[in-house]
Structures are given as structure tokens and as C-alpha cells.
C-alpha positions in Angstrom: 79.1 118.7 59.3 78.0 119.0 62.9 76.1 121.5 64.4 78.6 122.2 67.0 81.3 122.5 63.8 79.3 125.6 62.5 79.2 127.9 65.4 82.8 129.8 66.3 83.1 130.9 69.6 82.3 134.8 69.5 81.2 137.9 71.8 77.4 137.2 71.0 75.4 133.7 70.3 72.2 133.6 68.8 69.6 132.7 70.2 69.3 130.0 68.2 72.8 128.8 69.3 71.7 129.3 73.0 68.9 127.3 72.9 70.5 124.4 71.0 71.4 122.5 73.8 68.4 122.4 75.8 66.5 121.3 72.6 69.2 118.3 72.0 69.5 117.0 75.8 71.2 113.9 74.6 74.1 115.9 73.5 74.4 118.2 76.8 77.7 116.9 78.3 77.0 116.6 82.2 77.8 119.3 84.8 78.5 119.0 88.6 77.9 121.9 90.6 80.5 121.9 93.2 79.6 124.5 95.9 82.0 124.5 99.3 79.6 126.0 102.4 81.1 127.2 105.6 78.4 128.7 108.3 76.1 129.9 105.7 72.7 129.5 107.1 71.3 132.6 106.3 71.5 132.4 102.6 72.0 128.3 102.3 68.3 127.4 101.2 67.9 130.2 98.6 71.6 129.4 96.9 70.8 125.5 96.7 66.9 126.2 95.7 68.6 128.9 92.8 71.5 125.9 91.3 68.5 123.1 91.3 66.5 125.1 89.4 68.7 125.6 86.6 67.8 125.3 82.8 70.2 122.6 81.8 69.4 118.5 80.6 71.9 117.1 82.6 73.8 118.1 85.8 74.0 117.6 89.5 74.3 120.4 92.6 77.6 119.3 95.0 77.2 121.1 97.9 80.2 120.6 100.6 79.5 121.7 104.1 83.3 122.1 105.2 82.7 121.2 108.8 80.0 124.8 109.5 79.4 125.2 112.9 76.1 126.9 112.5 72.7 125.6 111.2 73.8 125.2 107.2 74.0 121.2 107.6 70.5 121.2 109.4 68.7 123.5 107.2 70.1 121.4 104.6 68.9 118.7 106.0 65.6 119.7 106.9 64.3 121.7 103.7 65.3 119.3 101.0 64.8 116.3 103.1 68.2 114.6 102.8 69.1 111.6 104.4 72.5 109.7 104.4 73.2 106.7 101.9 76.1 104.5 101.5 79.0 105.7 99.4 82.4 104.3 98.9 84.3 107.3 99.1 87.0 107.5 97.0 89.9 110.2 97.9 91.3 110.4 94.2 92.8 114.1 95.2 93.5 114.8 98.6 91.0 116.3 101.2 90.1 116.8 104.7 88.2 113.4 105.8 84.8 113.3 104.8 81.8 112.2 107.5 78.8 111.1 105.4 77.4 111.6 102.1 73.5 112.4 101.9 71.2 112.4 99.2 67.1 113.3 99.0 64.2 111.2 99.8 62.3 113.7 97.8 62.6 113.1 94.1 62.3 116.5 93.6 65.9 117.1 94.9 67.3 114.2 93.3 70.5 116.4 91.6 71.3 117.4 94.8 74.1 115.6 96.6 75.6 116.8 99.9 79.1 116.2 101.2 79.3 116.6 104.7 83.6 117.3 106.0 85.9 117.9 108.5 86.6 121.5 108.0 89.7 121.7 105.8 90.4 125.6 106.3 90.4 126.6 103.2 87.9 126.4 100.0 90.5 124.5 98.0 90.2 121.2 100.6 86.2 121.8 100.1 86.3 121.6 96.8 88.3 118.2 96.3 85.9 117.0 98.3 83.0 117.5 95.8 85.4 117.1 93.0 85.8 114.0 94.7 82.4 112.6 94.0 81.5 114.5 90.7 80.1 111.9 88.4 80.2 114.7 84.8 83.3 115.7 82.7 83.0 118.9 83.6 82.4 121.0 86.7 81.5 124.4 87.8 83.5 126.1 90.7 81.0 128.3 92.6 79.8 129.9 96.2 77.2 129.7 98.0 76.5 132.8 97.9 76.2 133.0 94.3 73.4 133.1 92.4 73.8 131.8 88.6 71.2 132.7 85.8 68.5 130.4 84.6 70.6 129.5 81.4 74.2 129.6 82.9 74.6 126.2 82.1 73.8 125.9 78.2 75.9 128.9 77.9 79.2 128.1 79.5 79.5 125.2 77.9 79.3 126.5 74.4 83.1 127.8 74.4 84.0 124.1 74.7 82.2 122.9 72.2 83.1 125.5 69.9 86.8 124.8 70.0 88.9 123.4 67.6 91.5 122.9 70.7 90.5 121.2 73.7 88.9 124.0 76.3 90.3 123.4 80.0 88.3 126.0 81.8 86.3 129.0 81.0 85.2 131.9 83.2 82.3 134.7 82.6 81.1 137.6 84.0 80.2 138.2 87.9 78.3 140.9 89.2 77.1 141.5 92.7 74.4 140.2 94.2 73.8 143.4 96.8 70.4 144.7 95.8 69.2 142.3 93.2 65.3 140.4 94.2 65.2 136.7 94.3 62.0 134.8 94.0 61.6 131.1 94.0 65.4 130.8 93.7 66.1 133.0 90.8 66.8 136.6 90.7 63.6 138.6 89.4 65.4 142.2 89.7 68.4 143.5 88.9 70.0 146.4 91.0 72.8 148.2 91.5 74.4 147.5 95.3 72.7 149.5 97.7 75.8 150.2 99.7 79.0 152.0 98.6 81.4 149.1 99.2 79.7 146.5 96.8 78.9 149.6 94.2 82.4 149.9 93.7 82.8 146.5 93.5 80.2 146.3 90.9 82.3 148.5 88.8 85.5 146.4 89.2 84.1 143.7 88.3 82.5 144.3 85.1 86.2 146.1 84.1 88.0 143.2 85.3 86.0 140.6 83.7 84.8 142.3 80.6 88.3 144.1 79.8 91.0 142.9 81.1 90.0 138.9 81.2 88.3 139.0 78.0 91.5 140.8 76.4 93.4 138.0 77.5 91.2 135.4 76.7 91.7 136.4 72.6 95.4 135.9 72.8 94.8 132.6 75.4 96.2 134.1 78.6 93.9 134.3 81.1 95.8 134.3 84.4 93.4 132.7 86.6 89.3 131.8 86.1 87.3 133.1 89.3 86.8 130.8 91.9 83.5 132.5 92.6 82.6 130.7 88.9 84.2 129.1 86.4 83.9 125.8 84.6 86.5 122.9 84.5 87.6 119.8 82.7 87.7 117.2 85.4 90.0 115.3 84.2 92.7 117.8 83.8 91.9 118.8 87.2 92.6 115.5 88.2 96.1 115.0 86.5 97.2 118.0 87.9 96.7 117.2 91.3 93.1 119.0 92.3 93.3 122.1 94.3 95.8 122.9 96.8 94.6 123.1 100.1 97.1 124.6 101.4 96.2 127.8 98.9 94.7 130.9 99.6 94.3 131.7 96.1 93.1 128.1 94.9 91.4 129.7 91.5 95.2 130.9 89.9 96.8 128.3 91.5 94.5 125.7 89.8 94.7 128.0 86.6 98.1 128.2 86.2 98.9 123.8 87.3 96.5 123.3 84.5 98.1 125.4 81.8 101.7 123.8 83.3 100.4 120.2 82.9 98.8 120.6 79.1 102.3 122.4 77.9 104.3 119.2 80.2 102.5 116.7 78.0 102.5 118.5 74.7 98.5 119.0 74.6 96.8 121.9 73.1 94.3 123.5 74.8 92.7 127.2 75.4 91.2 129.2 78.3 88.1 130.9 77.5 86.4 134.2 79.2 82.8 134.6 78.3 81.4 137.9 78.5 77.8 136.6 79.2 76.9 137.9 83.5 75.8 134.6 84.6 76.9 134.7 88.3 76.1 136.9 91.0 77.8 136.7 94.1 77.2 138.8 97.9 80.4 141.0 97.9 81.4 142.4 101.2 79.2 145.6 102.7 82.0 146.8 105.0 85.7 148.0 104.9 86.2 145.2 107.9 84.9 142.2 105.1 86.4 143.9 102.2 89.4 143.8 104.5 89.5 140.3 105.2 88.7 139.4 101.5 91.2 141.4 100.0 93.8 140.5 102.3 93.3 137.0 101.7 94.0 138.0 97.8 97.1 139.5 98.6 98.5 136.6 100.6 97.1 134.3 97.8 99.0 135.8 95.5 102.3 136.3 96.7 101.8 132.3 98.0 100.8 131.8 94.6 104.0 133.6 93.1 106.6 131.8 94.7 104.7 128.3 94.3 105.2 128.8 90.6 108.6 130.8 90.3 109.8 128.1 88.3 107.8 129.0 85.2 108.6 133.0 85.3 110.6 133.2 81.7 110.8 129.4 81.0 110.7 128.3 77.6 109.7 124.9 78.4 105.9 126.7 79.0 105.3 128.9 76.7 102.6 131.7 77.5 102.7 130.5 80.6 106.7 131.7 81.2 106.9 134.6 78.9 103.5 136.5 79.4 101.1 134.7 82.3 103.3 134.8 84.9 105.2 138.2 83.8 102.1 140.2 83.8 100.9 138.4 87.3 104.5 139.4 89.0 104.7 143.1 87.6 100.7 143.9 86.9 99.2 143.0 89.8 101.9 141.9 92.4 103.7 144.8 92.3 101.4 147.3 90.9 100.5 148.5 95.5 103.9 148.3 95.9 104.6 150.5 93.4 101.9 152.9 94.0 102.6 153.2 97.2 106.4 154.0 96.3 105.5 156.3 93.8 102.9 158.5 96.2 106.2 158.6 98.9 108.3 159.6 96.1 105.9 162.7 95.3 105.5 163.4 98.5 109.7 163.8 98.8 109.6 166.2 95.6 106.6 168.1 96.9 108.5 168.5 100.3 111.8 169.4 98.3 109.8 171.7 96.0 110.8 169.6 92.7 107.6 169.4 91.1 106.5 171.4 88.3 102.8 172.5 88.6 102.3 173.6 85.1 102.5 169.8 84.3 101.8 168.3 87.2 97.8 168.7 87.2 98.1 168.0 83.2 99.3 164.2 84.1 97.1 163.6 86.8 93.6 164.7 85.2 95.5 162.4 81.9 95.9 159.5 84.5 92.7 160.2 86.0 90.4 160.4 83.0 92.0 157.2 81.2 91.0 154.7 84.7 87.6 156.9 84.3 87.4 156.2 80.7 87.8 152.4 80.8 84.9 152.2 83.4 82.8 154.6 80.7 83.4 151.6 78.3 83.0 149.1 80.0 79.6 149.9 81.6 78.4 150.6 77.8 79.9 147.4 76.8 77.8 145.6 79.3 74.4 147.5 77.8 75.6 146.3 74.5 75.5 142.5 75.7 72.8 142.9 77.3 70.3 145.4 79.4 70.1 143.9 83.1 69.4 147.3 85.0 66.0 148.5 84.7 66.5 152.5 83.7 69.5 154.9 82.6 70.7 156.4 86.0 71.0 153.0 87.5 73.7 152.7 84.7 74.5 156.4 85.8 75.5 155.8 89.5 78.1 153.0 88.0 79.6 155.7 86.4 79.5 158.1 89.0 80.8 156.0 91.6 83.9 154.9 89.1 84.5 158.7 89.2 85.5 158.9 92.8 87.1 155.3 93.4 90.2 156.3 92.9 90.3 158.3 95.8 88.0 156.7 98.0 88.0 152.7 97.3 91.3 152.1 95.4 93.3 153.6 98.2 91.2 150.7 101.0 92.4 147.8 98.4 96.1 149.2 98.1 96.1 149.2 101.6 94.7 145.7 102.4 96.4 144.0 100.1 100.0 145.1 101.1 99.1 143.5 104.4 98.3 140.2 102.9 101.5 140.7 101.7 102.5 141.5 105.2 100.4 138.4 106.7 102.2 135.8 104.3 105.5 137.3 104.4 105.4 137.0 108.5 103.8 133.7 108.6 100.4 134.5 109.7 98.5 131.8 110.0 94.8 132.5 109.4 92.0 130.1 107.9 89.4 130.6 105.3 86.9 132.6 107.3 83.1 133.5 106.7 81.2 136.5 106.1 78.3 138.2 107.2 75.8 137.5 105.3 73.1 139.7 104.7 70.9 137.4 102.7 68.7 138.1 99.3 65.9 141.1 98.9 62.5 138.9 99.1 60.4 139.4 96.3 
């Protein structure tokens, strides 16, 4: 029997499973790094320096400059010493056209490929583009302005190899970036976000991934793997029709084509969420950026929605019908709508003196301690997996933050994403955009 037979995919690998493939590189399936860049000068050289150094056998960095107007294509250029070579492009899914493909003099840099465009305006046209030229079986779906840890690699690919049915994608755990120290491309200190905005994010994350994803992930739901990271079987990708470029939310959208084309053609397969954090991504420091991102959600995911309405309760695909799309439509599409409903309904029986006090405080604090208690978990979860954060009450200001979201950063993302909703529903055009970046802490 295999090696590969004899581990089942779990919560924890040994170490000893971890290290397996880096100590068998012949049997390291090959990984393209697709990156999409759009005006991302400040943090461009640390992102590509961070993916090239990488502890994998076998896999190349993609980096697609979608058309930036700023210095990304020159630093690029000029700090790994890339020159353009003669490729025969092939468009096998569709993108904006692409310019010129460049590669390294420098041996050093020799993983690296860059894929200079026509901007597309969204992430999804970038990534066909690198998709595109991907030479590996499988790909990773990442930012820029992520950084991935040293062994991110070796362990993503573990799920697929552990699977008895064929493993289409698989997702792990993000964090933010906001805070951390990177030296030499890789992050030598882990931190809480400085800022408020991020902090909450940090929380969010860690309950989204770690909860809600890895809940779903057991019963082989997962609704959509982040396109801030995830991993992908190309040739899936491919048979589905690569990413749409017209979508705003190109991660679910690609998520839920590929679960539609496996249960088309009668093919088994699975969706897997490790818990591992191997990605760190810049999250938005400001309610103006945290505005723009989450409004860009919302329209995604209405787009998304009635793109796929065809599958809501239909036999013909399974999970896909009768749970995925079901939990997408009344979990997270209409969960602001109903909020918001719900607060103008109280506010009618507060203003018509229907509302029974001696109860009324009872079910709040009960609604109120069970969002509090699931962040309480899930930040102890995290320690179990694995101690990032240097001491306790960097651990402590998670949970302290978690206990005021709900009335000072859940209210901004209600908000924002009803006018996504908004924006889509009244035809508002607007492109993917970029954010300010404030760059990495220097060592």
C-alpha cells in the first residue's frame, strides 16, 4: 500500500505527514501560483519575493499585471530582472488580450513568469490569463497582497491526495496581514491588526473559516473557496469554462460551475477546507475600503444568485440544489435584509409600546452571548492548531474586540452590503478597483 493510502484527511497531520512531500520531490504534483496585480507597487516586490521562496519541489509563481497604471510592471521588471520571451499564447478560456509574456534572465527567478494584459476589470479576466499559461495540474488562486507560509504548499495539497474521491478545490485559513513583520519575504512575527477595522476582520475570519467553512467541508458543501487562496484542479476549471469575467464574486461563482459540471457528468468529487492559517492577506484599514470591499461582495453575490437560479432545489445536482444554494439564498443573501427588517419591526413595537421588557433584555443578552460564544471558540480552536500570536492578551484583544462587533462593525457590513445589493440591482457599473496599500512592518 502507498504512503499516500495510509494517511486520512483529518484536523491535524503529523509532522511526519507534513514533511513527506518535500522529502519525496518526485511525487510533489506541480503547482502554479496564479497572482492577478492591479497598481500594487507598494507591496509588489515583497508578495513575489514571499511566493518564490516557498518550501515546495515543484511549482511556478504567475503573476498577471491586469493592465496597472502605476510602477508594479516596472518594479517587476527591474528587481527580478525579467525580460520578454516568445510565447504562443494560447486563449484556452477567455480573457482580456494579453501584451507580452516575460520571464528572468536571473536563474534565481526562474519559477517566476509574468503575464503582462490589457486591464480586464475584474480579477476573474486576470486570472484566465495566468490560468492560461499554467503548465501544473493544479493551481493556487491568490493576491498580491497575500502572504502564504513557508510550507503552504506541501500542506494544501495533502487533502488531494488523501481522498478516496477526486478533490476539485480546497480552501484554508486566512488571517490578516495588518501588523504581522516580513523579512526576506516571509513573515517573522505574528500580530494582531493594529487598527480596529482589520481587528475585526481578524475575528471574522478565523469564525468564517474555521467554523462555518470547516462545518461544511465534513458534510462536502462548502459554498465557495476564497479567492484570496484556494487551490484548484485545472482541468476542471477548464471544462467548466474558467472564471467569469464578467463576475464580481469570481471565487463562488467558480465554486459553484465546478460542483455543477462534476454532478453534469456523473463524477465524484469533494471540496475540502483545511484548517491550517497559511495565507495572510492586507484587509482594508478604513470604513471607505471596507466599503468598497464589501460592497463588491454584496453585488457579487446577488450576481452570483441569479446566474445560478437554475440549480436552487434541482434534483438533477444534488447538494448543490438542496443545501449549497439554499443556505447561500437564505444564510447570507438575505440574512441584511432581514436584519434590517427585523430592527424596523422592533422599532414599530417599541413605538407602539408592544414589547415586553421582562423578556426582552433575556433574548438579547441570549443572542448576544451565543455570536460572543462562537468567537470564544473559535479563537481557542485556533491556539489548539496552532500558537501564532506571541503572548495571552494578544489572544485577549480578539476576544474583546468580538465583544463589541456587533454594535460597532456588523452594523458597517449590514450597511454596505445592502448597497451592493443596491449597486447591482440599479445597474451600477463599477470595475474591480484597488486599495491603499499600506505595505509590510520591516523587520
Amino acid at each position: 500500500m502507498s504512503y499516500y493510502n495510509t494517511i486520512r484527511y483529518k484536523y491535524r497531520y503529523t509532522k511526519r505527514e507534513e514533511e513527506y512531500l518535500n522529502e519525496f520531490p518526485d511525487a510533489a504534483p506541480g503547482i502554479s501560483i496564479v497572482a492577478p496585480a492591479f497598481n500594487e507597487e507598494v507591496i509588489i516586490y515583497d508578495s513575489v519575493s514571499s511566493l518564490l521562496n516557498l518550501d515546495y519541489p515543484n511549482f511556478e509563481v504567475i503573476i498577471v499585471n491586469d493592465g496597472s497604471k502605476d510602477s508594479t510592471l516596472g518594479i517587476l521588471i527591474r528587481e527580478f530582472e525579467l525580460e520578454e520571451v516568445p510565447y504562443y499564447y494560447i486563449y484556452k478560456i477567455a480573457c482580456k488580450p494579453v501584451k507580452r509574456v516575460l520571464r528572468s534572465r536571473n536563474p534565481l527567478y526562474n519559477k517566476l513568469i509574468v503575464v503582462d494584459k490589457f486591464n480586464g476589470g475584474t480579477k476573474a479576466d486576470a486570472m484566465n490569463a495566468g490560468i492560461n499559461v499554467a503548465q501544473f495540474d493544479y493551481f493556487v488562486n491568490t493576491d498580491v497582497d497575500c502572504i502564504l507560509a513557508k510550507d503552504t504548499l506541501s500542506k494544501i495539497i495533502l487533502p488531494v491526495l488523501d481522498s478516496d474521491k477526486q478533490v476539485i478545490a480546497v480552501g484554508a485559513t486566512m488571517r490578516m496581514s495588518n501588523g504581522c513583520v516580513l523579512e526576506n519575504g516571509r513573515i517573522s512575527e505574528f500580530n494582531p491588526p493594529n487598527r480596529i477595522i482589520p481587528l475585526f476582520q481578524e475575528t471574522e475570519y478565523l469564525r468564517s473559516y474555521l467554523v462555518s467553512k470547516m462545518g461544511m467541508s465534513m458534510i462536502n458543501v462548502v459554498t465557495n473557496v476564497s479567492g484570496g487562496f484556494g487551490l484548484f484542479n485545472k482541468e476542471i476549471v477548464l471544462s467548466a469554462g474558467g472564471f467569469d469575467s464578467e463576475s464580481h464574486a469570481e471565487d463562488m461563482d467558480m465554486t459553484l460551475r465546478m460542483i455543477a459540471y462534476m454532478r453534469e457528468n456523473k463524477k465524484p468529487y469533494r471540496i475540502v477546507q483545511c484548517p491550517y492559517s497559511l495565507c495572510w492577506t492586507e484587509g482594508p484599514s478604513t470604513i471607505k475600503f471596507l466599503k468598497s470591499q464589501r460592497t463588491r461582495w454584496g453585488r457579487g453575490m446577488i450576481q452570483c444568485i441569479l446566474d445560478h437560479k437554475k440549480f436552487f432545489l434541482n434534483k438533477n445536482y444534488g447538494r448543490l440544489g438542496f443545501v449549497i444554494m439554499p443556505y447561500i439564498i437564505f444564510f447570507e443573501f438575505l440574512a441584511p435584509i432581514i436584519e434590517v427588517l427585523g430592527l424596523l419591526y422592533l422599532l414599530f413595537l417599541l413605538i407602539t409600546s408592544q414589547v415586553n421588557f421582562d423578556t426582552f433584555w433575556m433574548m438579547v443578552a441570549y443572542a448576544y452571548l451565543i455570536g460572543l460564544s462562537v468567537s470564544i471558540i473559535t479563537v481557542s480552536y485556533d491556539l489548539v492548531l496552532g500558537k501564532l500570536y506571541k503572548n495571552f492578551w494578544q489572544y485577549l484583544k480578539l476576544v474583546l474586540f468580538a465583544a463589541i462587533e456587533a454594535v460597532v462593525y456588523h452594523p458597517l457590513v449590514v450597511i454596505f452590503t445592502l448597497q451592493g445589493y443596491f449597486q447591482y440591482l440599479t445597474r451600477k457599473t463599477i470595475k474591480w478597483g484597488s486599495m491603499r496599500r499600506e505595505g509590510f512592518f520591516p523587520s
